[in-house]
C-alpha positions as CSV (number, residue, x, y, z in Angstrom):
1,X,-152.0,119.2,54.5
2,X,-148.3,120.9,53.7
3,X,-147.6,118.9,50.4
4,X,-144.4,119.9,50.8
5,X,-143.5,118.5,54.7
6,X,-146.5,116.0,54.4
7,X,-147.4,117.6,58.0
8,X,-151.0,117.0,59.2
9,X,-152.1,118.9,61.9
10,X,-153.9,116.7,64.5
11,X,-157.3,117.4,65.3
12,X,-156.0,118.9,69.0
13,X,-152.7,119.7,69.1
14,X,-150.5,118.4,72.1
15,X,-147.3,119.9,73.7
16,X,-144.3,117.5,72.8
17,X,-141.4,118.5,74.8
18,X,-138.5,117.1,73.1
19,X,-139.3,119.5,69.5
20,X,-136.0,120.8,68.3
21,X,-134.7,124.0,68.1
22,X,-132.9,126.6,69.5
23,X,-135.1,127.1,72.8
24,X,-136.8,123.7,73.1
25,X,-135.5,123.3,76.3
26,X,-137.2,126.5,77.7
27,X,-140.3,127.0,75.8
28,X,-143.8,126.0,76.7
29,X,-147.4,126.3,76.6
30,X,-148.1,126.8,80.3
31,X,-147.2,130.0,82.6
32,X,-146.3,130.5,86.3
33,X,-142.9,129.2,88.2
34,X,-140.8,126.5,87.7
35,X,-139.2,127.1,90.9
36,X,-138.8,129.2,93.7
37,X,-136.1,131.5,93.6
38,X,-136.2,135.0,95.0
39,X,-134.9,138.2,92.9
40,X,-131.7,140.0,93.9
41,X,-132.4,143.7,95.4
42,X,-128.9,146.0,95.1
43,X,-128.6,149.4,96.7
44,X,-130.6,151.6,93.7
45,X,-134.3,152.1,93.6
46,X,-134.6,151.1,90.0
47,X,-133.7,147.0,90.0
48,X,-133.2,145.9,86.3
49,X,-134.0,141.6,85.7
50,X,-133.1,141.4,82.0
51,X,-130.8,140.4,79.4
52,X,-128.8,142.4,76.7
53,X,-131.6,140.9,73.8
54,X,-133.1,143.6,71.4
55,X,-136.0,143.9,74.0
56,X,-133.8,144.2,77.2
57,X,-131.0,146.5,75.8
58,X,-133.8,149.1,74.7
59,X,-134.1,149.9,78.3
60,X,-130.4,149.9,79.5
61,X,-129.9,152.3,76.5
62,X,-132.8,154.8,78.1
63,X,-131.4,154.1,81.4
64,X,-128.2,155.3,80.2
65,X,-129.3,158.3,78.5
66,X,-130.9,159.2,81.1
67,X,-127.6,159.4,83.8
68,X,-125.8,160.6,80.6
69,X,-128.7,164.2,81.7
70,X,-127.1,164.0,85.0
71,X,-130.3,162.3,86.3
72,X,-129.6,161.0,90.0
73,X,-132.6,159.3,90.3
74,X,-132.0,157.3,87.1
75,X,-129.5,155.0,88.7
76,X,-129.8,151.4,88.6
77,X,-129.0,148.2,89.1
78,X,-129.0,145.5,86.1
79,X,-129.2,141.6,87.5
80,X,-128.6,138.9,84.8
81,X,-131.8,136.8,83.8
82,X,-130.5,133.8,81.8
83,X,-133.4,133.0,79.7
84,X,-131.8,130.1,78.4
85,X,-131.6,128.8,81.9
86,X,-134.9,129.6,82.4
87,X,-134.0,132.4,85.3
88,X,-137.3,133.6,83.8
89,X,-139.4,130.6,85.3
90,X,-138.2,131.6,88.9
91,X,-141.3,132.5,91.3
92,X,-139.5,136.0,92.1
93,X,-139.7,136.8,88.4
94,X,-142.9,135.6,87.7
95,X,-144.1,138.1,90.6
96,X,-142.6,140.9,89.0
97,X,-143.2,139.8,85.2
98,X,-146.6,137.1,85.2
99,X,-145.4,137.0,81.2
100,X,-141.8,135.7,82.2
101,X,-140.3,137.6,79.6
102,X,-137.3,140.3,79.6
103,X,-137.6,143.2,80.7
104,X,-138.7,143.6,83.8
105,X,-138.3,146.5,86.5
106,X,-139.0,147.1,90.1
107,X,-139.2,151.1,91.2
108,X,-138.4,151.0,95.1
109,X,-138.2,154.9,94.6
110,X,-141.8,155.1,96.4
111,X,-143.9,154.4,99.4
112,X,-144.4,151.0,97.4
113,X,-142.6,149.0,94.9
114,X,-144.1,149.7,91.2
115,X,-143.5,146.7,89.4
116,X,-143.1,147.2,85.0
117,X,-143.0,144.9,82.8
118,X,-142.6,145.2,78.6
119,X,-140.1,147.2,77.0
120,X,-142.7,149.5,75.5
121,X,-144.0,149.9,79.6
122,X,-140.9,150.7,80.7
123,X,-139.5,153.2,78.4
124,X,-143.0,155.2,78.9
125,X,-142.9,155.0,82.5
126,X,-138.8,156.0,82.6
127,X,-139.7,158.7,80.1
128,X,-142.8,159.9,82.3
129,X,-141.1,159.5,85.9
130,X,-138.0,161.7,84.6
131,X,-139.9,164.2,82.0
132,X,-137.4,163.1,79.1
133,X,-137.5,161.5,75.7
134,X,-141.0,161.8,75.6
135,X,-142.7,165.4,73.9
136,X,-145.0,166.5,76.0
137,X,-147.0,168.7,72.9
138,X,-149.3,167.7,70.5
139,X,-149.2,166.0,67.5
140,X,-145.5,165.2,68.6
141,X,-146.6,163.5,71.6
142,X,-148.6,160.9,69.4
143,X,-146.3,160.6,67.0
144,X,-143.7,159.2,69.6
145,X,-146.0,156.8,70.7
146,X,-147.3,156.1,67.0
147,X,-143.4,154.9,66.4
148,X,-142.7,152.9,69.7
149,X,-146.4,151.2,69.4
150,X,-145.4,150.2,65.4
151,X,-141.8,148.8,66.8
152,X,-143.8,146.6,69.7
153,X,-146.3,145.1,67.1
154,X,-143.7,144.6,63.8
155,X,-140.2,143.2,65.6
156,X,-142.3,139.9,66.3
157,X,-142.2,139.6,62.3
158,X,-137.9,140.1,62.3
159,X,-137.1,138.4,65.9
160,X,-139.9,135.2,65.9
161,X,-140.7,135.4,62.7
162,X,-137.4,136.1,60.3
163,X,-134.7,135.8,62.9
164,X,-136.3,132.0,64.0
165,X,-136.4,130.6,60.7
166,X,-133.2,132.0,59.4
167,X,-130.8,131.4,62.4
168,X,-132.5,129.0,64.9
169,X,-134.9,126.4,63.1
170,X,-133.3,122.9,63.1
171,X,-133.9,123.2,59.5
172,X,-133.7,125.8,56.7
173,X,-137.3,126.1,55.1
174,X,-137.9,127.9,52.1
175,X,-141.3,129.3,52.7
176,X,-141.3,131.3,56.5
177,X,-137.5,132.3,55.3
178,X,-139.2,133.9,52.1
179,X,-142.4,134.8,53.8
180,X,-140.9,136.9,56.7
181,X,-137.8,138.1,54.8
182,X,-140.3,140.2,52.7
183,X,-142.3,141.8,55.6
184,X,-138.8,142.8,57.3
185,X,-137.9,144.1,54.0
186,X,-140.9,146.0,53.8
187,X,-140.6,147.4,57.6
188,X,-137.0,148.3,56.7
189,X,-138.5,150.4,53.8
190,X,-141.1,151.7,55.9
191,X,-138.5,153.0,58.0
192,X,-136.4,153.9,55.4
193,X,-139.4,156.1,53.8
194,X,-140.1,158.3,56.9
195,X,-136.3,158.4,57.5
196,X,-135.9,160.2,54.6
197,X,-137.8,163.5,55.8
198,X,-136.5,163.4,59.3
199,X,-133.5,163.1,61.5
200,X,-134.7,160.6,64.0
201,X,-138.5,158.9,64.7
202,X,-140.0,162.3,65.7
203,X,-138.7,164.7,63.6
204,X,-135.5,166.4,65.3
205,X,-136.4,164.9,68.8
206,X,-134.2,161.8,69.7
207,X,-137.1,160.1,72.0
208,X,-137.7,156.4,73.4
209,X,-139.4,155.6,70.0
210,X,-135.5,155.8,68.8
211,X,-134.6,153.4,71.5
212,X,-137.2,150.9,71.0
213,X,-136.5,150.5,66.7
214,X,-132.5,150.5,67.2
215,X,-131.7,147.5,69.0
216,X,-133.6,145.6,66.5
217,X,-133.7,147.4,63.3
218,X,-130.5,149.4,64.0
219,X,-128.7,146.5,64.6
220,X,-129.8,144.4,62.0
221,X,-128.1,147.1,59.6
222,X,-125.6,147.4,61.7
223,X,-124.8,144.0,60.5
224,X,-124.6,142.5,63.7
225,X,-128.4,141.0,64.0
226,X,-128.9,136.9,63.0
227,X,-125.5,136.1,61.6
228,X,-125.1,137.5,57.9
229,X,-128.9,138.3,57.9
230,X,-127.4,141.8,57.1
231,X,-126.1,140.6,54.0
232,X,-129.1,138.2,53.4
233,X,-131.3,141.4,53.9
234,X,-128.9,144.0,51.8
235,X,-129.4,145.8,54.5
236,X,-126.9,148.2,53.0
237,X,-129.4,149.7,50.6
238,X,-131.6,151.2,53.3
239,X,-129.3,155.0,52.8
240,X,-131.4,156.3,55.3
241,X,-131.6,153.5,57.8
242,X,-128.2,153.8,57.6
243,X,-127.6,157.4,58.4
244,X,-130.1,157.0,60.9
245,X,-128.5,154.1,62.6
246,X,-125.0,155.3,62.7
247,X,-125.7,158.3,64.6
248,X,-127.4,156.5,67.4
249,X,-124.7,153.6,67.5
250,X,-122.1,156.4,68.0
251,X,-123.8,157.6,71.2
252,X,-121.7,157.0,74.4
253,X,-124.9,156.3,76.2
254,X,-126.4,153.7,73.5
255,X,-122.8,152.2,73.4
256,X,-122.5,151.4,77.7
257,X,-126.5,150.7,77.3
258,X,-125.8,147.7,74.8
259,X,-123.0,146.4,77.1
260,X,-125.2,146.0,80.0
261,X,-126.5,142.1,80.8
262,X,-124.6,141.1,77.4
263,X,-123.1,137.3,77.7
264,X,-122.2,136.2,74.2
265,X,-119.3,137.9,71.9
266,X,-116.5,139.5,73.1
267,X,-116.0,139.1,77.1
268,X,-114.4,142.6,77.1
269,X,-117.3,143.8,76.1
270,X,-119.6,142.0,78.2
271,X,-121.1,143.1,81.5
272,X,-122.9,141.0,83.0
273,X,-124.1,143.1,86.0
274,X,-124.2,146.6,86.3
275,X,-124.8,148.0,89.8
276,X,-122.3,152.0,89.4
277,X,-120.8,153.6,86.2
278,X,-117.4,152.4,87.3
279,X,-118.4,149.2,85.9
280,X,-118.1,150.1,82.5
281,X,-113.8,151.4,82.8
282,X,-111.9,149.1,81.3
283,X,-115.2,147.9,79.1
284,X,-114.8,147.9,75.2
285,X,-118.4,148.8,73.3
286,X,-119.8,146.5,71.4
């Protein structure tokens, strides 16, 4: 028993649909459809179903990058999932994503479409299709993969943990706020540590492991993560963090990348589909 709530947890717990928060209306413990609704298909082999989250701008920022090397094949077009509409729960998406969870990819490129879903899948599989952002040599090759593997398995702590009980949670409770402030904290630091001896994840090499940590970490100290969570955080006293992040925050590519499939904040900064590069004229980064 929480003393504290006076909470007992029933012997088997029950799903009660009507719980609170932020994303009670969309969350559940069941997968598969809601509905039928088939995907959108536009005129580029690679078709994007996302949203511009932490998750789903990590791949319109390698994506970008990419046609920012003059890549051809790297062109792409971005549809609008609206998770809080549950677009996710639509049969089409469940085909291409079982999880129904942004990001997810088709690559019509082949003989077959490749379906890829997960952040972490897709930046390998872009970086592996187009031989970029991705060492090929040892131990650097592993070390790339030791940095976007860490990002995949700590961000749950800062986005479901921290970011949940801080910004979304009906209610402000004292001990997940305190509990998952100090293991971002200590990820920041962990981060902060390595950044100390090298100019990006991998030494000198800007690679997808960069892409995966900014749009959560990045942003957090850009100030712009979870309302004044920066502040909260003091994200300010992470020197290298903040080196770190203002170099890749002042690349064109990361700038149109975190434009793509936004819908909140300024509309002149929001694009909610992106099928060409002339989208983006007229666009204000974020």
């Amino acid at each position: 028993m929480d003393e504290t709530s006076g909470y007992v947890p029933p012997k088997v717990w029950t799903w009660e649909k009507e719980n609170g928060g932020h994303f009670a209306s969309i969350n559940r413990p069941i997968a598969g459809p809601t509905h039928d609704k088939d995907l959108p298909v536009g005129k580029h082999p690679l078709q994007l179903y996302s949203k511009g989250t932490p998750n789903g701008v990590k791949v319109t920022i390698m994506l970008e990058e990419l046609l920012a090397k003059g890549i051809e094949g790297a062109e792409y077009d971005a549809w609008m999932i609206e998770i809080g509409d549950g677009d996710q729960f639509g049969s089409g998406f469940v085909d291409v994503n079982p999880n129904s969870k942004i990001p997810a990819m088709v690559d019509r490129s082949g003989s077959e479409p490749v379906r890829v879903f997960e952040s972490g899948s897709i930046l390998f599989y872009l970086a592996e299709k187009f031989g970029e952002f991705l060492p090929t040599a040892q131990p650097a090759r592993t070390e790339c993969m030791n940095w976007l593997f860490w990002q995949m398995g700590s961000a749950p702590y800062l986005g479901g943990g921290f970011g949940h009980f801080y910004n979304y949670a009906p209610e402000k409770w004292e001990y997940p706020i305190n509990r998952f402030s100090m293991e971002v904290k200590r990820q920041l630091d962990v981060l902060d540590r390595h950044l100390a001896d090298n100019k990006f994840m991998v030494g000198d090499d800007y690679t997808i492991a960069d892409m995966a940590i900014f749009p959560w970490y990045g942003v957090l100290c850009l100030g712009q993560q979870y309302g004044d969570a920066g502040t909260f955080l003091d994200v300010k006293s992470y020197k290298n963090m903040q080196r770190w992040t203002a170099e890749i925050a002042a690349r064109e590519p990361v700038k149109r990348g975190r434009m793509v499939n936004r819908s909140k904040g300024d509309p002149n900064s929001e694009l909610a589909e992106r099928h060409d590069a002339s989208d983006f004229d007229g666009k204000t980064p974020v």
